[in-house]
C-alpha positions in Angstrom: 84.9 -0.4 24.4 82.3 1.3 26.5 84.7 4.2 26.8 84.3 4.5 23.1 80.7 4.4 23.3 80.7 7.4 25.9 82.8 9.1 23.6 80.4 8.5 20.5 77.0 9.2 22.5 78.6 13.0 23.5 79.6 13.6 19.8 75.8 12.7 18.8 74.5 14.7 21.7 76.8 18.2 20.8 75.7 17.7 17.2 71.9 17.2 18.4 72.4 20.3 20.3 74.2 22.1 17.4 71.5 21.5 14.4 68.8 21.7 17.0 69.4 25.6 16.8 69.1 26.0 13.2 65.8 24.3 13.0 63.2 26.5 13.5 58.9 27.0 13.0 57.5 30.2 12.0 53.8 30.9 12.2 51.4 32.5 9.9 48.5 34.7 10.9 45.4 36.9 10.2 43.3 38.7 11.6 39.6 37.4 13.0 36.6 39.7 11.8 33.5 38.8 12.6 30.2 39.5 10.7 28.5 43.0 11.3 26.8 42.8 14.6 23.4 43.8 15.4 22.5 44.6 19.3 19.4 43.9 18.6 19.6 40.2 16.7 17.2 37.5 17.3 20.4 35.1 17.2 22.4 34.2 20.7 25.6 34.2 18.9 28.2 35.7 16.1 30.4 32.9 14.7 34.0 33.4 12.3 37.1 31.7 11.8 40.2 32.1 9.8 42.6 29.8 8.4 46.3 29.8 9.9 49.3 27.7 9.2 52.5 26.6 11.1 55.6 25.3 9.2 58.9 23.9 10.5 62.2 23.2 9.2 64.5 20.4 9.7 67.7 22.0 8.2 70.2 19.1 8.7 70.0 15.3 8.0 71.3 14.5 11.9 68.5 16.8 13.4 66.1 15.2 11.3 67.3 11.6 12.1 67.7 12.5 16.3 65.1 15.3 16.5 62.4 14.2 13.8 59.2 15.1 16.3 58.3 18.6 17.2 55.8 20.2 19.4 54.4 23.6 18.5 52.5 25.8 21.7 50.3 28.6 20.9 49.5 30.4 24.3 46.6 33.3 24.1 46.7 36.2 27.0 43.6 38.6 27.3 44.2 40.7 24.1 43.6 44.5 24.7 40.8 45.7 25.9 40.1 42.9 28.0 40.7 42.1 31.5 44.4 41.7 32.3 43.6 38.1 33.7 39.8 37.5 33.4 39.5 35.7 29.8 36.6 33.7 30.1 34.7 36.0 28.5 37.4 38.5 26.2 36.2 41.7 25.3 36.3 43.8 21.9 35.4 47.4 22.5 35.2 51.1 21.3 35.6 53.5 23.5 31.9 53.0 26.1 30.8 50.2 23.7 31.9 46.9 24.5 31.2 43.2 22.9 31.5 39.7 24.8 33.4 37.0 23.0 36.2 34.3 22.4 38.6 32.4 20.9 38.5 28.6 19.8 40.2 25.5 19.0 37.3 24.0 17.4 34.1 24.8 16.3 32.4 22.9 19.2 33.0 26.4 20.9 32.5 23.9 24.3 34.9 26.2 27.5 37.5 23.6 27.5 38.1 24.4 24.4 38.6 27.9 24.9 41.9 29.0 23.1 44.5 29.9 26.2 47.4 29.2 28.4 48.4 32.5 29.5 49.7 31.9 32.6 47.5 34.3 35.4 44.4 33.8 33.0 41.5 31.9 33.6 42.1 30.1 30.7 45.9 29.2 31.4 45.5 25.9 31.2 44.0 25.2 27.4 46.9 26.0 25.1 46.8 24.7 21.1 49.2 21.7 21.3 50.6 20.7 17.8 52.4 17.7 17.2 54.3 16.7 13.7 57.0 14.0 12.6 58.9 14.1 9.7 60.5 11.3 8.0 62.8 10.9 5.5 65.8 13.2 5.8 65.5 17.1 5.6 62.9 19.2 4.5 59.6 21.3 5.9 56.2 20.5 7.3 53.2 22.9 7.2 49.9 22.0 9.3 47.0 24.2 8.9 45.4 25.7 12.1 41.5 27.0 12.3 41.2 29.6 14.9 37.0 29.6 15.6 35.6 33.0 17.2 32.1 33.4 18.6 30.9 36.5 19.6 27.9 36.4 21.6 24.7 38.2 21.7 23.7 38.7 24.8 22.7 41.3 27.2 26.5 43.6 27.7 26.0 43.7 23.5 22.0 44.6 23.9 22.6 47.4 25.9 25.3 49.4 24.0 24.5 52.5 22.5 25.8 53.1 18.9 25.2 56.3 18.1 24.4 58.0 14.8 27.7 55.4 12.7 28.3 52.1 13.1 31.5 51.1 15.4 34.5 48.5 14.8 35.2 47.2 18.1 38.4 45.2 18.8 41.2 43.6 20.0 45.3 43.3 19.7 47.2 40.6 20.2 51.2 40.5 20.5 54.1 39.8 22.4 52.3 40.4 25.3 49.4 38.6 24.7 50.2 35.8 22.0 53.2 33.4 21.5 54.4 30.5 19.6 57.0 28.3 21.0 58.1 25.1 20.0 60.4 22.2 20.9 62.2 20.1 18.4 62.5 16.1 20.5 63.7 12.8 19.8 59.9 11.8 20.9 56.4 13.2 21.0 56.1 16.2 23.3 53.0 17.3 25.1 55.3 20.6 26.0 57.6 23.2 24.4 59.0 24.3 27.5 62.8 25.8 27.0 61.9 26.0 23.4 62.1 29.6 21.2 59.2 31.7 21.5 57.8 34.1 19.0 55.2 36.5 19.1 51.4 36.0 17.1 49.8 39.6 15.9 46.8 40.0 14.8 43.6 41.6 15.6 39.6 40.1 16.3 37.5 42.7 15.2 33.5 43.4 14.7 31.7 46.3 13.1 28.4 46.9 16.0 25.4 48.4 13.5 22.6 50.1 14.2 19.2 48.1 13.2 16.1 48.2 12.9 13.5 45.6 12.7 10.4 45.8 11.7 7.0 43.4 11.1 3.3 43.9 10.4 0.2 42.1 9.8 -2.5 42.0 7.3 -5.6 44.6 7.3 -8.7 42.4 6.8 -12.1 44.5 6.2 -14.7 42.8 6.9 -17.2 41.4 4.2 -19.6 44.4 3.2 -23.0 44.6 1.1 -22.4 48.1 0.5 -19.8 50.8 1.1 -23.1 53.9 2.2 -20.8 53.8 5.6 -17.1 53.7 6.4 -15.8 50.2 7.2 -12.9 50.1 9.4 -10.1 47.6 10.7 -6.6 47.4 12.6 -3.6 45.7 12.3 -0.7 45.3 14.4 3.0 46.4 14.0 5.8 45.6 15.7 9.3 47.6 15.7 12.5 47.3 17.3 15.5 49.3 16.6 18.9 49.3 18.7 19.4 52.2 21.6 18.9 55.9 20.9 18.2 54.9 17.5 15.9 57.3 15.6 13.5 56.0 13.2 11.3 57.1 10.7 8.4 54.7 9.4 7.3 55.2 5.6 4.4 53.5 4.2 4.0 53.1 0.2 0.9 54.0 -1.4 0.2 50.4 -3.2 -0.1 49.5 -6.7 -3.1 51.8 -7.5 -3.3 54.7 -5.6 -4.3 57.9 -7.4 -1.7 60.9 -5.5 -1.9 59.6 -1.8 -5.8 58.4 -2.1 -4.9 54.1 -1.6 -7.2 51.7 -3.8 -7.9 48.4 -3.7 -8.4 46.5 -6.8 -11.0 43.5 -7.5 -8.5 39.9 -7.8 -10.7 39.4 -11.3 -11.4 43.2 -12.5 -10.2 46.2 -12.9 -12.6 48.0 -10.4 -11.0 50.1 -7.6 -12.3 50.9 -4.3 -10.4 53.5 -2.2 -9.1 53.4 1.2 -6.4 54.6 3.5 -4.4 53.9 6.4 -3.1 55.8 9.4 -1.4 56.0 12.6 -4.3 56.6 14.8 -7.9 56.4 14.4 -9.3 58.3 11.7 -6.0 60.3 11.8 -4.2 62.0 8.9 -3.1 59.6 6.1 0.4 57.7 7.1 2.4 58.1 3.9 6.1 59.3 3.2 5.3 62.7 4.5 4.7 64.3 1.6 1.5 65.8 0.2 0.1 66.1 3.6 0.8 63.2 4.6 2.8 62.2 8.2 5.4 59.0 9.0 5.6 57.8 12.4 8.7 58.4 14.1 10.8 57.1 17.5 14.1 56.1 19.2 14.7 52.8 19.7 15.9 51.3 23.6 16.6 47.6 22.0 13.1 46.8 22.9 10.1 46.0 21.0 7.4 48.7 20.4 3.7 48.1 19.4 2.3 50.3 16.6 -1.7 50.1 15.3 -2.2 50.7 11.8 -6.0 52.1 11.1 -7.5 51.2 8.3 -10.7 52.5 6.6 -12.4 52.4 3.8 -14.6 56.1 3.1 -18.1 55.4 2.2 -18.2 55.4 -2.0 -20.1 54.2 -4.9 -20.5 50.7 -4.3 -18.9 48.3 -6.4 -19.9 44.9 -8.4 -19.3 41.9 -5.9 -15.5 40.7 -5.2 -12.4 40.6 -3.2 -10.2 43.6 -3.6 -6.6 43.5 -2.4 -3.8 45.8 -2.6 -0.3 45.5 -1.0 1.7 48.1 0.9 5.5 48.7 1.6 6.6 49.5 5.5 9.9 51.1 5.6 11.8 52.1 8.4 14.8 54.5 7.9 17.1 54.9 10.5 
């Protein structure tokens, strides 16, 4: 009798083996592209994902029955343009211009759960470990997988310089770089080792903009009896635009202006009371740069830079009693 239970276990075994080989998981990927990039952002970070999916296939009712768990191993390498072994952080690039970042498991974007285990890496040891059972017989099974990327915004992206376009940076994963492998076992595996491997390509990419920022405050006059003399005031402005950016600073004329001659108008009237505003005191009118008018122009180093905006208002005809306002447009082309 036990003889014939020898004989029995090695039949189940060879036909284990046999169907094992026919049963198979095939991966599903795209690329990771990341929102457009500013060096120059006020965030400390970049975030994307994408949406993958992993099926396997039981193709025979006695691999089902003896091999119903697989284990499914997605190992991540540096990706080009990154160092070979250093992937804490990975690198997109272009050329000179080059973009910290990484690849996650979930969206806690924590180190350990840096997406990895490429062996020689300093990540080798956080692989994505996927487990599934199936039941019943024959069939497929299809788990969804969220690759998270966060790019971060720190001083290597600050201090790139753009140039006169905007640049996709990147990186390319394959065979050398990204695998699948998975195990089909009688019980839950933490490993796929021995298993089929496959190659994962796709790219991570980023486009790096140029930018601009730009903010300024109010011009108060001060309260006046009568406008026999000029009343002046300041304001501040503050602009920051990405590295060997060249800017140009435009300011409307407001709501009432007659040509390039700025009014005010009274909050309950229709009377006007003119004014105008430049880049230093008393200076030429700071328009669009037409009609004898100037803009203010730079090139940006990723830091910010303080402007003064002069204001005055000419002495005139002195109008009835009131509070005149008007409101301006600062543009910045770059």
């Amino acid at each position: 009798m036990a003889r014939r239970w020898l004989i029995l276990l090695g039949v189940l075994l060879a036909l284990l083996g046999g169907q094992a080989r026919a049963d198979s998981c095939t991966l599903t990927a795209s690329d990771i592209v990341f929102p457009n990039v500013s060096t120059i952002t006020a965030s400390d970070a970049f975030t994307s994902s994408t949406s993958w999916s992993v099926t396997c296939t039981w193709t025979a009712f006695t691999t089902a029955l003896l091999a119903p768990n697989v284990a499914v191993c997605l190992y991540l390498g540096a990706g080009s343009n990154s160092s070979a072994t250093v992937t804490n952080p990975r690198q997109l690039a272009n050329g000179a211009v080059k973009v910290n970042y990484n690849l996650y498991s979930d969206s806690s974007y924590a180190a350990s759960k840096i997406w990895g285990g490429w062996a020689g890496t300093t990540t080798s040891t956080t692989p994505i470990l996927i487990n599934m059972v199936k039941s019943g017989g024959t069939g497929s099974l299809t788990q969804a997988i969220t690759i998270y990327g966060k790019l971060s915004a720190d001083a290597t992206l600050a201090a790139n310089n753009v140039g006169a376009t905007d640049l996709t940076v990147t990186s390319d994963f394959g065979s050398g770089s990204a695998l699948v492998q998975y195990l089909f076992t009688i019980l839950p595996s933490a490993v796929c080792t021995l298993g089929p491997t496959a190659a994962i390509p796709f790219q991570v990419r980023g486009k790096v903009i140029n930018d601009c920022n730009i903010s300024v405050g109010n011009i108060a006059f001060p309260d006046t009896k009568l406008l026999s003399s000029t009343v002046r005031s300041t304001s501040n402005m503050s602009i920051k635009c990405s590295v060997n950016t060249a800017y140009r600073i435009l300011l409307s004329y407001g709501g009432n202006a007659s040509g390039t001659t700025r009014k005010m108008k009274k909050l309950s009237g229709t009377e006007l009371v003119s004014y105008q505003l430049s880049n230093t005191l008393d200076g030429s009118t700071w328009g669009d740069g037409t009609s004898g008018t100037v803009v203010v122009t730079g090139t940006g180093d990723g830091n910010s830079a303080s402007l003064t905006v002069f204001g005055r208002v000419p002495a005139q005809t002195t109008p009835s009693p009131g509070d005149y306002k008007d409101t301006i447009t600062a543009t910045v082309q770059f």
